[in-house]
N, C-alpha and C positions, 0 to 999 in steps of 0.2 A: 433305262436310266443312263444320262451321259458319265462320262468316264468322271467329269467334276463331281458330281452327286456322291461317286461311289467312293471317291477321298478324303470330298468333305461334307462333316456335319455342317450344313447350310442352317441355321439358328431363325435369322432375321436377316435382312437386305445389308449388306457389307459386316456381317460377321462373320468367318470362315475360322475354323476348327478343326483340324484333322482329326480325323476318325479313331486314332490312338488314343490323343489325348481327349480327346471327346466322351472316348467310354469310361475312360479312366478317372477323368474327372465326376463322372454320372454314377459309378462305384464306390469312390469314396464320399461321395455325399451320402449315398442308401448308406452304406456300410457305417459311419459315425450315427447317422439317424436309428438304426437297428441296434445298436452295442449302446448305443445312450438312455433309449427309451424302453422297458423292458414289457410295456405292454405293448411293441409294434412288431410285427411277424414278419413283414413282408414289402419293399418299395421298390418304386419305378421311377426312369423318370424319363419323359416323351420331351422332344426335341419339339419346337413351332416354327415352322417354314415361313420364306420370304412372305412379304404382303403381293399382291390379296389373296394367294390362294390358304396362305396359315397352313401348310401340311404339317398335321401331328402326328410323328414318330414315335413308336415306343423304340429307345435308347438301348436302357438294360432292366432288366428287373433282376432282385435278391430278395432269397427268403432265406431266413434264420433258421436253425435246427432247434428243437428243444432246449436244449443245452447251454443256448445261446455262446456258440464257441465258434460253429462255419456257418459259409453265409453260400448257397448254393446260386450261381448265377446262371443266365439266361432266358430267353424267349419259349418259354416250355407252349407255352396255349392259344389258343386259336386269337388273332383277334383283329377288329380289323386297323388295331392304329400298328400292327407289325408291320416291318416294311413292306413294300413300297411309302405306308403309312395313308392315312385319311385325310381332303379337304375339307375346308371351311363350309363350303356349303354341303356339305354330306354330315358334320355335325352340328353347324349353330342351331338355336330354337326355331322349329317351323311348326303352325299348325299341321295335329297329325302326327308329329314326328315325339318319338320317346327323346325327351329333355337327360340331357348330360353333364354332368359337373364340369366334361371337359370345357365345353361353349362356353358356361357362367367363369372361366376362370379368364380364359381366351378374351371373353367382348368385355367384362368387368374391369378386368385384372383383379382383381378378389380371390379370395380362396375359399371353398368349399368344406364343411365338415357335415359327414353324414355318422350324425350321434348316436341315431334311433335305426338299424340299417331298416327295418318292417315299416318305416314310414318316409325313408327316405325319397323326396319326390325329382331328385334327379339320379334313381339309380336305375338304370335300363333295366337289370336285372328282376327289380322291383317289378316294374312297369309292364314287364313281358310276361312275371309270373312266372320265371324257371330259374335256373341257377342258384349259386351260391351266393349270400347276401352277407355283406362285409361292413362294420363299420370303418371309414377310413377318414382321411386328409388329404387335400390337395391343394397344392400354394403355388402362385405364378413363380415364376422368376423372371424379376423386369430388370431392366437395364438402361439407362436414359437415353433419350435420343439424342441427346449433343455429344455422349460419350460413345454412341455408334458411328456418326457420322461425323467427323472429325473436318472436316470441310466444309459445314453448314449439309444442314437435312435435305436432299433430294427432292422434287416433286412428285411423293409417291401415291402410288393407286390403293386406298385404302381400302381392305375390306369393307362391306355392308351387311345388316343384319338383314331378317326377314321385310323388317319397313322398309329398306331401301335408307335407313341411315347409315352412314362412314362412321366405323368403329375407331377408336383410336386417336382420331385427328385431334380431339382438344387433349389431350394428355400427355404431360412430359417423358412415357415410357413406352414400350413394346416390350410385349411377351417374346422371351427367346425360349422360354422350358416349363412341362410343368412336373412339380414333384408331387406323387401319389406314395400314402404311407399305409399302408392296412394295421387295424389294431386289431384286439380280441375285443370281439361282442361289448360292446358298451362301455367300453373303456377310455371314451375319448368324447372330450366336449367343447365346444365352440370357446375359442379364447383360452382354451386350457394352459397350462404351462408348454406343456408338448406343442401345440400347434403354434406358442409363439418363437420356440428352438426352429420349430421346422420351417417360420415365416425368417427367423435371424439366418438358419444356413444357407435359403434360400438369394439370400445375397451374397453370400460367400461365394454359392456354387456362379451366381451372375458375374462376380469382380473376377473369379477362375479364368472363367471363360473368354472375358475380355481381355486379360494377362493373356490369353495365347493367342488372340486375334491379333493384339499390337504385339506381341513377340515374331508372330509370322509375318507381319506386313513389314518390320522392321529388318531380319534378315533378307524378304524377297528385297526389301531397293538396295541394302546393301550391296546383293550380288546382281544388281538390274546397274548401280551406279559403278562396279566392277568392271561389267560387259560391255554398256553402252558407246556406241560410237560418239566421235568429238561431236556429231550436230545435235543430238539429243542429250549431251550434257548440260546443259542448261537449266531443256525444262526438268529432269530428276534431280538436281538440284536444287530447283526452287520447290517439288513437288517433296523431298525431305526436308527442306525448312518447315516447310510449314507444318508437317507432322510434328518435329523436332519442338516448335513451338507451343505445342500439346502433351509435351513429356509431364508438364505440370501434373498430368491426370495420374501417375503412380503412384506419387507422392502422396496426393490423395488418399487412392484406395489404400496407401501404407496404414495414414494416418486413423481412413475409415476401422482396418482391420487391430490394432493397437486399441480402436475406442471402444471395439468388440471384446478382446481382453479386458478393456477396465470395467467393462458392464458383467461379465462374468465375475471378476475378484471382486466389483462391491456387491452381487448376490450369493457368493459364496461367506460373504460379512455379515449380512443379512441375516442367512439364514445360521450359521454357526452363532452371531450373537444376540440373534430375535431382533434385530433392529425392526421398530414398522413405519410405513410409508415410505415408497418407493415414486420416482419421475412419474413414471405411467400414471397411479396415483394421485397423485395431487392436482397431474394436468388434467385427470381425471374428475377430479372434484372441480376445478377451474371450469371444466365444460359442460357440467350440469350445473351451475350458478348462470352459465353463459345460455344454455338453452331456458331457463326459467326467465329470463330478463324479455318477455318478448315484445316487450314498446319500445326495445333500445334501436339506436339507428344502428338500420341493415346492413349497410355497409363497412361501419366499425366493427359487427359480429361477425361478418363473415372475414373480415383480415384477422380479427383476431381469432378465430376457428383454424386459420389457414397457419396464425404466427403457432400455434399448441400441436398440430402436427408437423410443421418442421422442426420442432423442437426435439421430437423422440425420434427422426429419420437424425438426427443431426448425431457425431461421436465427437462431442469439446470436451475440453479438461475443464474442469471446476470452475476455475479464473475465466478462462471465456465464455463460459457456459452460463454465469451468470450475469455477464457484462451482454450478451444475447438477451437475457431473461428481460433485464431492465430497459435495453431499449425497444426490445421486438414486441413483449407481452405487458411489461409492467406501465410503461407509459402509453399504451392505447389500455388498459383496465383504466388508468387515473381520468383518462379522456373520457370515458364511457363513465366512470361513477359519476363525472363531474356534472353531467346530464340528468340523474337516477335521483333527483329533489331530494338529496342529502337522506339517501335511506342509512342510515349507520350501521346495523345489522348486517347488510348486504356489502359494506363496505370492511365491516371484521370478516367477514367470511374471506372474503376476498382476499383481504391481509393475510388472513392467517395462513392460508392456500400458498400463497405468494414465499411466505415464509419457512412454509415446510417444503418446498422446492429447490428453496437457495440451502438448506439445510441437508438436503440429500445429494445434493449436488458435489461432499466433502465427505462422506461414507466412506469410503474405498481410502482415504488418506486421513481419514481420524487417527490422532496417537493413543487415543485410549482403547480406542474398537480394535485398531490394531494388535496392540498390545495384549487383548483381551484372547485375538484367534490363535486358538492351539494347533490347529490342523497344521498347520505348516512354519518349520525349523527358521527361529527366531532373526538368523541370517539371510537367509531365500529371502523371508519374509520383507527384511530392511530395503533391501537392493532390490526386489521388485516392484515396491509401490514407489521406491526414489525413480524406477525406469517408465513405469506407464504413466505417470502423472507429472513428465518431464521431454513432453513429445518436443521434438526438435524443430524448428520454423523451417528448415530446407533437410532434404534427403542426407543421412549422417548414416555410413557402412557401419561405423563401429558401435552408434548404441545399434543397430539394426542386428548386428553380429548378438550383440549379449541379447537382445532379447528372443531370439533364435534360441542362444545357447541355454536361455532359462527354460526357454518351454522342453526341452530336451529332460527336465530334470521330472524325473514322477512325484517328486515330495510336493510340487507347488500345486496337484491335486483340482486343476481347473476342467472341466466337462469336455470342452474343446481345443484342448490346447493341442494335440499332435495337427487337428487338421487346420488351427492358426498358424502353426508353424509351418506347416506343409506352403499354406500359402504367403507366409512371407519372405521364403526360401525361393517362390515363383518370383515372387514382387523385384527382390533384391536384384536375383538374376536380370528381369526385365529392366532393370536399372541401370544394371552395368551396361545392356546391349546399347540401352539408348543413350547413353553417354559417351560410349565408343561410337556410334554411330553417329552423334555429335560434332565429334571432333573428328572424324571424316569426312564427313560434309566440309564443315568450316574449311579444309585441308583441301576437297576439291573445289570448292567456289574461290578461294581465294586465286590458286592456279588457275582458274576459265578466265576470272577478272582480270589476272596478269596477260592473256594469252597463252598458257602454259597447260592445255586440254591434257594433254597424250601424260606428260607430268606427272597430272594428277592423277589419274586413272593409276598409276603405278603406285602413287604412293598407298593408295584405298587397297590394292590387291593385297601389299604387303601389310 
């Protein structure tokens, strides 16, 4: 194994990780997974190597005590995705070969639940007739491929299945990790609530990751624009512009990880004040009216199947959220009824559907719902839904500061909120670097454009 391997967690093609924060971040995902779900004993979580070879690594594994109080870590048992770890073609599906949930997670990007473990038919264990037979979960964690490749996407050598088909190549994402959860015997089912926790920190643990990929790329040109002799000032100048120009993407995952918050405190409304119908819900009912329709044109059903799942990957605030609805869903429904020979029926259904989305869409910021939840002190209360339902258009330290400072507080009683906070304390940090980093660049281009190289170079060290 070269000396790079053994420093860093290699994920996917230009994502680099060091092995510190690597584990650490792979620990506190088991660890919130394990203390949250109290029927899960046990999780891993295996790293996926560049394309095409995909090497999956088992990371860390923790298992819970009784007690549910520690959480015992390491590599205890034989297997073979410990490291060195296992290729692509030593797991995917082959005639012959015992089928693995790892592969279905890998060539899908899907996740796996094996509910029933005695009929599980992707569990080797199963399959071989020995061992220990576990029900468990297992969730990709993807990450896009325009936010790996910040440069435009390389021309890369995609994996192939058994057919000799390229995995991957029509999809916006790669697999960088997958998360494995063990439950107790039958305690876990397809679409559960559990399995959609472990599909939402599954992007948490992704946006982690990527925070310390651009953290590390951001210091190395710092001290690469430090070093560098006057001839190669130029091009690390124009090669941190153009990252610098991609700083957009924190702000993002700020605003991603804030919409994560707002989705917890309106199902903690929810469920404190029986509210029923929820987003998922109704886009739900939306896409069985939409699979029932089947003379309608193909190609209006498939935008609109496509407009109902960006909708629930998407984290808006109310206001946008519905100004989205009317342009992306509601005006291709009106396009599509307007074809459907005036079925009227089909046309309340639709409504109503439509209606009880833009109405869920305002849960989290009802004065009377609000007013109604006792769980948490009538002050917190005010000043928290004025904070998440007042996201800010550009990156702002000081509400960024309070919302830090509230998730610190144990009264406001949110499932995830240490490890929201954990990463918007990443995020912040990542903020400040690339904004000081910013404004050293600008400081040495300006100086190369003067003829002022050696200049600048000093001004960056200091």
């Amino acid at each position: 194994m070269s000396a790079e391997h053994t420093k860093f967690g290699v994920f996917a093609l230009s994502l680099r990780v060091d092995k510190t924060s690597l584990e650490r971040a792979c620990k506190e995902i088991i660890e919130t997974i394990l203390f949250c779900l109290p029927n899960a004993y046990k999780g891993t979580v295996y790293s996926i190597g560049s394309p095409p070879h995909l090497l999956a690594t088992r990371v860390t594994s923790g298992i819970i005590d009784r007690e549910r109080e520690n959480i015992s870590w390491g590599l205890p048992e034989k297997s073979d995705y410990n490291p060195p770890g296992k290729p692509w073609n030593e797991y995917r599906d082959e005639p012959g070969r015992v089928l693995e949930a790892m592969a279905w997670c890998v060539e899908k990007q899907k996740s796996w639940t094996a509910e029933d473990p005695e009929t599980d038919t992707r569990s080797a264990r199963v399959q071989i007739g020995r061992g220990r037979k576990d029900s468990h979960h297992m969730e990709p964690v993807l990450i896009r491929k325009q936010d790996l490749f910040l440069d435009g996407e390389p021309n890369l050598e995609y994996p192939r299945n058994y057919d000799g088909e390229a995995i991957w190549q029509d999809t916006d994402y790669m697999v960088v990790a997958v998360i494995k959860i063990h439950f107790h015997p039958r305690t876990i089912k397809m679409d559960s609530p559990e399995t959609r926790l472990i599909k939402k920190l599954s992007r948490t643990l992704g946006t982690e990751l990527l925070s310390y990929q651009l953290r590390e790329e951001s210091l190395k040109a710092m001290r690469e624009l430090a070093q560098d002799k006057v001839n190669s000032c130029n091009i690390i100048s124009d090669s941190l512009r153009n990252t610098i120009t991609k700083s957009g993407l924190i702000f993002s995952l700020i605003k991603h990880e804030i919409g994560f918050l707002r989705d917890q405190w309106e199902e903690a409304l929810r469920e404190g004040c029986r509210v029923p119908g929820t987003k998922q819900q109704y886009i739900e009912r939306l896409g069985e009216i939409l699979d029932g329709m089947k003379n309608a044109d193909h190609k209006l059903r498939e935008e609109l199947q496509e407009a109902h799942r960006k909708f629930l990957e998407f984290s808006l605030t109310p206001e946008k959220a519905e100004n989205w609805i009317r342009v992306k869903i509601e005006n291709k429904w009106d396009l599509l009824l307007s074809n459907n020979n005036g079925n009227e029926d089909l046309k309340i259904r639709v409504r109503e559907a439509l209606e009880g989305l833009r109405r869920s869409l305002y849960v989290g910021k009802d004065p009377e719902l609000v007013r109604s939840y006792h769980d948490v002190p009538e002050d917190l209360k005010r000043e928290w839904v004025e904070l998440i339902y007042r996201m800010p258009d550009q990156f702002d330290q000081l509400f960024l500061d309070r919302i830090i400072q509230i998730l610190s507080n144990p009264d406001l009683r949110l499932p995830h909120q240490d490890k929201s906070r954990k990463s918007l304390i990443h995020l912040k940090a990542l903020a400040k670097i690339m904004g000081e980093l910013e404004e050293n660049t600008n400081v040495a281009l300006r100086q190369v454009l003067n003829g002022s190289a050696t200049s600048s170079l000093r001004q960056v060290r200091q």
